[in-house]
C-alpha positions as CSV (number, residue, x, y, z in Angstrom):
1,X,-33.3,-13.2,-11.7
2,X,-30.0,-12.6,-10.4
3,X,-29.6,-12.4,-6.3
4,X,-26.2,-10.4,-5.0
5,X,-25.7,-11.2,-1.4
6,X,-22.4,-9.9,0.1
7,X,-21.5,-12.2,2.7
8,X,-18.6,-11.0,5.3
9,X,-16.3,-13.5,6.5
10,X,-15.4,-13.0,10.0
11,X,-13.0,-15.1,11.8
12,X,-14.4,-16.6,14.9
13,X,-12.1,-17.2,18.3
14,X,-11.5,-20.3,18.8
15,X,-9.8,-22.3,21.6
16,X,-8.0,-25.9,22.5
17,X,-9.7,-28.2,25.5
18,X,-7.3,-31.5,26.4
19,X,-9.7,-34.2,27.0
20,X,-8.5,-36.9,29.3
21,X,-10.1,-39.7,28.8
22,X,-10.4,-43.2,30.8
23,X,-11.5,-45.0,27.2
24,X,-11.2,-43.8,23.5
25,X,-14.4,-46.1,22.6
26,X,-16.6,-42.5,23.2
27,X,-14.7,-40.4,20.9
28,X,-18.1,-40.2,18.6
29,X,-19.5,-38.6,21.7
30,X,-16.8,-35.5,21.8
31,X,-17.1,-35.3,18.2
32,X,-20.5,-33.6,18.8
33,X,-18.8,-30.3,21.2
34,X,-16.0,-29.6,18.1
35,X,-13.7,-30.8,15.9
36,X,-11.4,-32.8,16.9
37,X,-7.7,-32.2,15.5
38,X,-5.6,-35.1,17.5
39,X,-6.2,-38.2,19.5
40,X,-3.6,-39.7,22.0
41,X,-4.0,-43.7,21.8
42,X,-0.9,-44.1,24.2
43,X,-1.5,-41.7,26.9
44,X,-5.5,-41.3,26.2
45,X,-5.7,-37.9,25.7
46,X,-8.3,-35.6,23.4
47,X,-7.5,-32.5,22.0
48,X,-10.6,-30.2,20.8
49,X,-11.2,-26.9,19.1
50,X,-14.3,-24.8,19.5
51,X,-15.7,-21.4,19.7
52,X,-14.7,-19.3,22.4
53,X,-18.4,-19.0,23.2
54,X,-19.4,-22.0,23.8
55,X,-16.3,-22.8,26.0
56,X,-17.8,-22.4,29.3
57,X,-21.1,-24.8,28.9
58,X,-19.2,-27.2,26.7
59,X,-16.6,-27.6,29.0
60,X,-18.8,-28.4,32.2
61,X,-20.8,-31.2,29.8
62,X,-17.8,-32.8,28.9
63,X,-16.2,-32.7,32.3
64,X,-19.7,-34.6,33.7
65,X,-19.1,-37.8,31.0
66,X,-18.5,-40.7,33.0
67,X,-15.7,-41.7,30.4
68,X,-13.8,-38.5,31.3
69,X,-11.2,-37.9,33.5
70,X,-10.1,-34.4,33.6
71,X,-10.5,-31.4,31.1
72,X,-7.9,-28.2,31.0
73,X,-7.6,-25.7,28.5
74,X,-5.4,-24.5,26.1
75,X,-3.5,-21.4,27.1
76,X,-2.3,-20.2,24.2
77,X,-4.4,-17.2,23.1
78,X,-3.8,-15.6,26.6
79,X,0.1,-15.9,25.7
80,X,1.7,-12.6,24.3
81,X,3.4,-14.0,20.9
82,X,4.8,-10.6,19.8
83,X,8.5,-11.6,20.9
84,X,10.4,-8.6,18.5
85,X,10.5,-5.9,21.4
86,X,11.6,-7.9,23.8
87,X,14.7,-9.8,21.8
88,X,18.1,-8.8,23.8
89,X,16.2,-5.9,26.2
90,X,16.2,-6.4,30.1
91,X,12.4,-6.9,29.1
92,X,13.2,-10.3,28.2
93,X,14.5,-11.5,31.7
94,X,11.3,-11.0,34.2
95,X,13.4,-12.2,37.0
96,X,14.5,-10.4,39.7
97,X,18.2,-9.5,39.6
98,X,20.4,-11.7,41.5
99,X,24.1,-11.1,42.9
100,X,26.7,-11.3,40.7
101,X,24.4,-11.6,37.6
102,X,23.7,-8.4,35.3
103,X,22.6,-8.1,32.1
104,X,23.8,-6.3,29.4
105,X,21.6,-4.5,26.5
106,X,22.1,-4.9,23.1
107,X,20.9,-3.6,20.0
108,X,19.3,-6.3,17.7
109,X,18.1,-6.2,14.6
110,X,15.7,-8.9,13.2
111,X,17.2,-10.2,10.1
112,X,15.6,-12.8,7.3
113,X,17.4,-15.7,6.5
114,X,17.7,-14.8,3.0
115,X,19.6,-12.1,4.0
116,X,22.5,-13.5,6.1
C-alpha cells in the first residue's frame, strides 16, 4: 500500500528581535521563542529569528524576563531592497534641494562583473 501525499512548501515570514540582555547565563530560556542565529559575549546582545506571527506575543514575554534589558526589532523586511530604478535618478537623493547643489541625471546601465 503505497500513500502519495503532495506536501506544498511555503515559505514562512520571518523576522530578527535584538535581545539585550543583563546576563547570557538565560540563553536556554530564549532558545524556546526561536532560533537563535548570534550571541554577543562582549556587548550582551541576542539576536533571534521567528515567525512573523508570533512576533507580537513573543516579544511582550521576552521583554517581561527579569534578565532582559530592552528588545527592538529588526527593520529589515520594511526596507525597499530593489535599488536598480533608483541607481543615478534624482530618485535616489530624497533630500530637499539646497542652494548651489543640483543634480544631474544619468543613464545607467547595470552591468555584471564578468562583463567589464
Amino acid at each position: 500500500m503505497q500513500v502519495s501525499e503532495e506536501k506544498e512548501f511555503t515559505i514562512q515570514k520571518r523576522r530578527c528581535l535584538i535581545v539585550w540582555v543583563y546576563s547570557l547565563k538565560q540563553l536556554k530560556t530564549l532558545k524556546r521563542y526561536g532560533l537563535i542565529h548570534y550571541v554577543s559575549r562582549r556587548m550582551k546582545y541576542v539576536v533571534i529569528y521567528m515567525d512573523e506571527e508570533a512576533i507580537e506575543s513573543s516579544e511582550a514575554k521576552i521583554n517581561g524576563l527579569h534578565f532582559v534589558r530592552k528588545v527592538e526589532r529588526s527593520y529589515r523586511p520594511d526596507v525597499e531592497m530593489n535599488f536598480a530604478e533608483k541607481i543615478g535618478t534624482k530618485e535616489a537623493y530624497q533630500y530637499e534641494k539646497e542652494e548651489g547643489f543640483e543634480v544631474e541625471e544619468l543613464s545607467t546601465k547595470i552591468r555584471l562583473a564578468e562583463n567589464v
